[in-house]
N, C-alpha and C positions, 0 to 999 in steps of 0.2 A: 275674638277671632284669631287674633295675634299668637294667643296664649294657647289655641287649642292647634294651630299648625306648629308651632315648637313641641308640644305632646308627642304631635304623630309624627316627628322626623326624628322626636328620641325613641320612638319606639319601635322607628324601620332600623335605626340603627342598631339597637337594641338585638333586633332579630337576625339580622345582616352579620353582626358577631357570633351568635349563638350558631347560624347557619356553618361559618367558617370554621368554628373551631369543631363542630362536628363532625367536616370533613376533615381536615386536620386530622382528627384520630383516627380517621376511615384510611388515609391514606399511611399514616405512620404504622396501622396495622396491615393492612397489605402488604408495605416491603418489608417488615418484621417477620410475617406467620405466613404467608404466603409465596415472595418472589424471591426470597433466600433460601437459601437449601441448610441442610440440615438441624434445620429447626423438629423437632417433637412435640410440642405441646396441641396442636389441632390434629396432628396423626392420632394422638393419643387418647383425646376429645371425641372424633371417628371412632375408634375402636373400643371407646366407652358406649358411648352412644350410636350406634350403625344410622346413616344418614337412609332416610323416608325413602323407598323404592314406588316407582308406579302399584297402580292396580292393578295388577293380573289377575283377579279374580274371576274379573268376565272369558278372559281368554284363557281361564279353563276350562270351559264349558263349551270351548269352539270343537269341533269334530275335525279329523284329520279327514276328511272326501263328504262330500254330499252327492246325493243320488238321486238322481228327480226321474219320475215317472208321469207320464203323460197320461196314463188310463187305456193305453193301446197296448200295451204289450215290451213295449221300445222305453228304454231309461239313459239318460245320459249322466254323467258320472264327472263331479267337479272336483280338483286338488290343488288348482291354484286361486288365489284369492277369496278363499272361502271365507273368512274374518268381514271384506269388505261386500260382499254378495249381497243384493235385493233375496234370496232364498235362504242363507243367514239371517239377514233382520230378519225376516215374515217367521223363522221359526224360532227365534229366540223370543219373541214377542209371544207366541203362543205359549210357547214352552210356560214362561213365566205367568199366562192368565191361568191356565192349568194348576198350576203350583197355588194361583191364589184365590181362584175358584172352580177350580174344574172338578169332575164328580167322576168316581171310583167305576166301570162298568164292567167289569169281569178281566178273568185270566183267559189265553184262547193258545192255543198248542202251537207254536209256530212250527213247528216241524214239522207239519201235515201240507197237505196241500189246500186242504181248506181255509186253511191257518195261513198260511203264506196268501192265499189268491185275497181275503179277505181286507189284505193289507198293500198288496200289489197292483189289484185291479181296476184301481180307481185313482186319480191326480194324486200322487205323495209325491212328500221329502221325506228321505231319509238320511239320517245326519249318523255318518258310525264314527265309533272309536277306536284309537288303536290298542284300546288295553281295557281293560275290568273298568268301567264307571261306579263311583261308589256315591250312590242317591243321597247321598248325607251329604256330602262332598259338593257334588251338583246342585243340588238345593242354595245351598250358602254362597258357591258361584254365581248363582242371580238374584241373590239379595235375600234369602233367605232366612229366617235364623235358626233353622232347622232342617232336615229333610222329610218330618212327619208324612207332608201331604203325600209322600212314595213309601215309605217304609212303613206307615203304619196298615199299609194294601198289601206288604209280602215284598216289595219292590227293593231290595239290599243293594243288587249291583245290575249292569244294564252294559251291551256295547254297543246300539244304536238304539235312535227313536225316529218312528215314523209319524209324522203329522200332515195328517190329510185335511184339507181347507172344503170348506162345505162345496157339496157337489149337487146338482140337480134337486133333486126332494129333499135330500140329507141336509137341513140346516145346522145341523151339529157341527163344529172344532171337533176330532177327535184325535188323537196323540197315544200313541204306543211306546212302551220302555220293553226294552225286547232283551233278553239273550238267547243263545244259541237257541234255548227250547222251548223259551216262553213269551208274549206277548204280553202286558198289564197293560189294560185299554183305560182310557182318561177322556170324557166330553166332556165337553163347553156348551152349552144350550142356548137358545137365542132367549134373550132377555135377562138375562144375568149379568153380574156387575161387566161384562165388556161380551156386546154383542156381536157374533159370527158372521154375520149378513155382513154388519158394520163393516168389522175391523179386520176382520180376516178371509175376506173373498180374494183369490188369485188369479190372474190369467196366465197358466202351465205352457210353459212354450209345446208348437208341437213337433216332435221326434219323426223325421222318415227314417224306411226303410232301408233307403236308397245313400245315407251317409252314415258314416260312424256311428252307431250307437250298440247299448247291450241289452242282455235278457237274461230275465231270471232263470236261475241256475238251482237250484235249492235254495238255501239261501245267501247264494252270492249270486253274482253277474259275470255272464261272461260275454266280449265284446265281439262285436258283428261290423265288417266291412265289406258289402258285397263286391265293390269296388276297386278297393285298396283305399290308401289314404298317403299325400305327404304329410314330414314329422320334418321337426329340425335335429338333425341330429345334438349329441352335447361333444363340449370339450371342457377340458379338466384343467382348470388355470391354478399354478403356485404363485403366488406373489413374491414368497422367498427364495426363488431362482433366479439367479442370472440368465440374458437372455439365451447363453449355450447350455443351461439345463445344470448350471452347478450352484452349489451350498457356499455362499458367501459372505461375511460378514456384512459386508455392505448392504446384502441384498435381505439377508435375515433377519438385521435388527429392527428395522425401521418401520414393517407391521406389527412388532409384539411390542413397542414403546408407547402403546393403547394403555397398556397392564400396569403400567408405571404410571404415579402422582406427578411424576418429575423426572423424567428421560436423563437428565444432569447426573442425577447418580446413579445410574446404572454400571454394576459391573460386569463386565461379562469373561468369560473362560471358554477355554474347548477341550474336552478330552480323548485320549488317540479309540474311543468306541465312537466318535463324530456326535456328540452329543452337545449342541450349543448350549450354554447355562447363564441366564443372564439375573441378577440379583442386587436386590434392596435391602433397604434396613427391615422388610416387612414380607416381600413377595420374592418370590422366583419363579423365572421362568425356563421352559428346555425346550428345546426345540431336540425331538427324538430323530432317529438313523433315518426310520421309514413313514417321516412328513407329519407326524404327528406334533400339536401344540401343549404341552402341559402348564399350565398355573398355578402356583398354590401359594396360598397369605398364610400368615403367621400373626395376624391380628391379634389379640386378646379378643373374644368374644364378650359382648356385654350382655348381664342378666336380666336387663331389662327387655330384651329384647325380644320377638314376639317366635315361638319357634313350629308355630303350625304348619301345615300342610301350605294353606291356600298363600299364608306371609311365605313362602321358603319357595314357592313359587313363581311366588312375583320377582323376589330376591333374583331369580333363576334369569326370567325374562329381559328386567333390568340390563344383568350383566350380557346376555347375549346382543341386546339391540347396543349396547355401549359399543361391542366388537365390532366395529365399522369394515374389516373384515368378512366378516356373515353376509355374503352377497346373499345366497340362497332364500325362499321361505321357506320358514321349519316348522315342523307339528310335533305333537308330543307322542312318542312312540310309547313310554312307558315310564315307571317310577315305581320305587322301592324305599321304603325306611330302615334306615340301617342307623341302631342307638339312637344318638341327638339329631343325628343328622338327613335329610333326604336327599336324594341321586334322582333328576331327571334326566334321563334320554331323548332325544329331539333327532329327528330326519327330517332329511330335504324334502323340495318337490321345485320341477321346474317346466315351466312350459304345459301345465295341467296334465305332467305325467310324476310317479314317485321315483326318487333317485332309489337305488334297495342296495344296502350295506348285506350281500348275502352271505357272506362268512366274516366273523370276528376280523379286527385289520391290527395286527403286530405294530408294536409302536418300536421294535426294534428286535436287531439278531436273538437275544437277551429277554426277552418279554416273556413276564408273567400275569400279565395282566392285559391283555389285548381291549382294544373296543369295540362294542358291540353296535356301539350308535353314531352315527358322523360326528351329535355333541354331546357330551357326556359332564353337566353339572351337577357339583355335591357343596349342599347348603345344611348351615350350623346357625341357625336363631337368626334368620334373616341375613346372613355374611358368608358370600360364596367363597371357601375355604380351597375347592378345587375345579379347576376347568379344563376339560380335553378337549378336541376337537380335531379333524382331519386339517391340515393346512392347504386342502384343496378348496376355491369354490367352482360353479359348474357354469358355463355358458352355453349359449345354443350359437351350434356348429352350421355344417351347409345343410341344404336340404337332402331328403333319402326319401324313398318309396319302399310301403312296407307293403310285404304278401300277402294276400288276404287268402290264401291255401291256408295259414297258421289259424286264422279265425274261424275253424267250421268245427273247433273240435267241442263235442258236448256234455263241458266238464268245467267249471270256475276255474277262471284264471285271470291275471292281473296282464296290463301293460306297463314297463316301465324302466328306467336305465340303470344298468346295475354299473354301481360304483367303483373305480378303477383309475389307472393314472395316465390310460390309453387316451394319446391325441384327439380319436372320435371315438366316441360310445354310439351304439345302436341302438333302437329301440329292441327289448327282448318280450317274451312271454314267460309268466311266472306263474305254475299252477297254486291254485290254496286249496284248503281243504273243505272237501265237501261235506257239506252239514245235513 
C-alpha cells in the first residue's frame, strides 16, 4: 500500500514538471514571437502558409433582397437581414433537396405573361442576384461537388430563383432558376428522399393593400403606398474626422490600426496632395483626399495556397468582418477575374432599404481609378492583397414621410438611399430597367 502511494506521488510529480515546463516554452514564445516587435519569423510563417479563413461558401449563395409573394398579387420585398431570415433558411433547404433529388420539369418563357403569372401567382420566394449566378458556382456553395444537377438541364447562369412551397392540391416543392428570359423548372415530389408535405409547408405572411408593399412590374416590382409611409432618414458618419469636420492625425489613425499586426510600428507620413500613408514592414495604408481607405500587403503569397473562386471569397469575407469598421450590412454586388487574382465588390443596405453608389466615387483630385462599389476587395490564393472602401459608414437619422404621388408610376423602380457625404440622405426613387 505504502509502495503504491509513493508511485502515484512520483508520478503527479512527474506530470506536474512536464506540465511546467511546457508552459515555460509557451510563455518564452510568446515574448520572443509574439509581444516584441520586430521579430519576422511568424510573419514569415503567415506569408508562407496564409492562416485558415472562415467558410463563405454558404454566403455565396445568399441573394442580395428576397421577394415573398403572398398569392394575392401584393409582394414584399426584404434587404436587410436576409442571411438570418425564417425565408432564407426555408429556401436554402429547398434549394439544396432540389440539387439532391429534385426532378428536371421543363424550360417556360419568363418574359411572357404566362410565364411570369405562372411563377407569381401563387405563395413564392424569390431570392435575386445582383450579378450573373454561375450554377457550377452555386451548386458547390451548398455542398455540392458539382453543378450537374443544373447544367446538365441547359441551366449555365441564373439571377434569381423562385421556390414555391406546396400550395392547395399542388403537393409538389417546385423551384425556378430564372434569368431575364428564362425559367428552368425543378420538383420535389411527395415521397421522395425529403417529403414536401413534411418538410417544406410555409405559412406566407399576408400582404395588405392598405401598407407598403409592391407588384409585379414585368419582371421587376414596383412599390405601392396608398398612404405614404415613415422612413428613417440616414446619416453619413466618418470616424476619421474631428468633431469640427477636419483630417487629423489623431482622428485618422486609430480606425486603420485594424490593418496592422502591431500598431508599434507603424509609420506614418503626409503629403502636401493630403494624402495620409501609414506603413509596415509588410502593409500600407492611405488614407485618400476624398474619404477613401486604401490597403495593400506586400506578403509573399504562398503556393500552396488554395486560389479558387469560393477560397478568394471567403479570403474576401474574412477580411471585411475583421474591419470592425463595416458598420453597415453588405451584399455582393459583383466580381470579376483578373489573372491570379479576384475583385469582389460589396454594397450597403440599411434599414431594409439599399444604400446606391450611383456614380463611380474619386478617391482624389488625381484619380484614375475611382470606385464603383462602397467595398472593393482583390484576393491572390486566399491573401487579400488590396482593400478599398468608402471611409463612411451609414446610420439612421430622424424620421421623414415619403409621397406616395412618387409611387403611382407604372414602371420598375427601386427604393433607396443614394450615397453621399450629406448630414441627411432621403429616401429617393430609382427606376431599373424594364424586362
Amino acid at each position: 500500500m505504502k509502495e503504491n502511494l509513493q508511485r502515484l506521488v512520483a508520478t503527479a510529480k512527474s506530470v506536474c514538471i512536464i506540465a511546467l515546463a511546457v508552459f515555460a516554452v509557451y510563455q518564452i514564445t510568446q515574448l520572443w514571437f509574439v509581444n516584441l516587435t520586430n521579430r519576422n519569423f511568424f510573419p514569415y510563417l503567415e506569408a508562407r502558409f496564409p492562416p485558415a479563413v472562415p467558410d463563405g461558401r454558404s454566403a455565396w449563395a445568399l441573394p442580395y433582397r428576397i421577394v415573398t409573394g403572398a398569392g394575392n398579387g401584393r409582394f414584399s420585398i426584404r434587404y436587410s437581414g436576409v442571411a438570418t431570415s425564417a425565408a432564407w433558411e426555408y429556401g436554402e433547404n429547398a434549394m439544396d433537396a432540389i440539387l439532391r433529388s429534385g426532378s428536371f420539369a421543363g424550360v417556360h418563357e419568363r418574359v411572357t405573361a404566362a410565364g411570369r403569372g405562372r411563377i407569381q401567382e401563387r405563395p413564392v420566394f424569390i431570392y435575386e442576384y445582383a450579378f450573373e449566378m454561375c450554377a457550377e458556382t452555386f451548386a458547390m456553395a451548398l455542398g455540392r461537388r458539382n453543378g450537374a444537377a443544373l447544367t446538365s438541364h441547359g441551366v449555365e447562369r441564373f439571377n434569381s430563383i423562385a421556390v414555391q412551397p406546396p400550395f392547395g392540391d399542388d403537393s409538389f416543392l417546385r423551384v425556378f432558376f430564372m434569368d431575364s428570359a428564362h425559367a428552368w423548372e425543378f420538383t420535389l415530389a411527395p415521397g421522395t428522399r425529403r417529403h414536401p408535405e413534411e418538410d417544406f409547408e410555409f405559412s406566407m405572411p399576408h400582404i395588405s393593400d392598405r401598407e407598403k408593399h409592391f407588384v409585379a412590374v414585368g419582371n421587376s416590382f414596383a412599390p405601392r403606398a396608398p398612404n405614404g409611409f415613415l422612413y428613417w432618414q440616414v446619416e453619413a458618419h466618418n470616424p476619421h474626422l474631428t468633431p469640427e469636420g477636419w483630417h487629423h492625425w489623431s482622428t485618422v489613425r486609430p480606425p486603420i490600426e485594424v490593418f496592422f499586426s502591431n500598431p508599434a510600428t507603424i509609420n506614418e507620413t503626409t503629403g502636401v496632395d493630403g494624402i495620409f500613408t501609414f506603413t509596415s514592414r509588410h502593409t500600407t495604408v492611405f488614407y485618400l483626399p476624398f474619404d477613401v481607405l486604401e490597403y495593400t500587403s506586400y506578403r509573399t503569397i504562398g503556393r500552396t495556397a488554395s486560389g479558387d473562386l469560393l477560397s478568394d471569397f471567403s479570403a474576401a469575407m474574412a477580411f471585411i468582418e475583421a474591419d470592425h469598421n463595416v458598420e453597415n450590412e453588405i451584399f455582393l454586388m459583383n466580381y470579376e477575374a483578373s489573372g491570379r487574382v479576384h475583385i469582389f465588390r460589396f454594397g450597403y443596405v440599411i434599414d431594409n432599404f439599399p444604400l446606391k453608389l450611383t456614380d463611380s466615387w474619386r478617391t482624389g483630385p488625381n484619380c484614375l481609378d475611382a470606385l464603383s462599389a462602397p467595398i472593393e476587395v482583390v484576393v491572390d490564393h486566399g491573401r487579400v492583397v488590396r482593400y478599398r472602401r468608402l471611409a463612411y459608414s451609414f446610420r439612421p437619422g430622424g424620421m421623414a414621410w415619403f409621397n406616395p404621388e412618387a409611387l403611382n408610376i407604372e414602371e420598375p423602380f427601386t427604393l433607396g438611399f443614394r450615397i453621399s457625404r450629406e448630414p441627411s440622405i432621403e429616401l429617393e426613387v430609382f427606376y431599373t430597367m424594364k424586362n
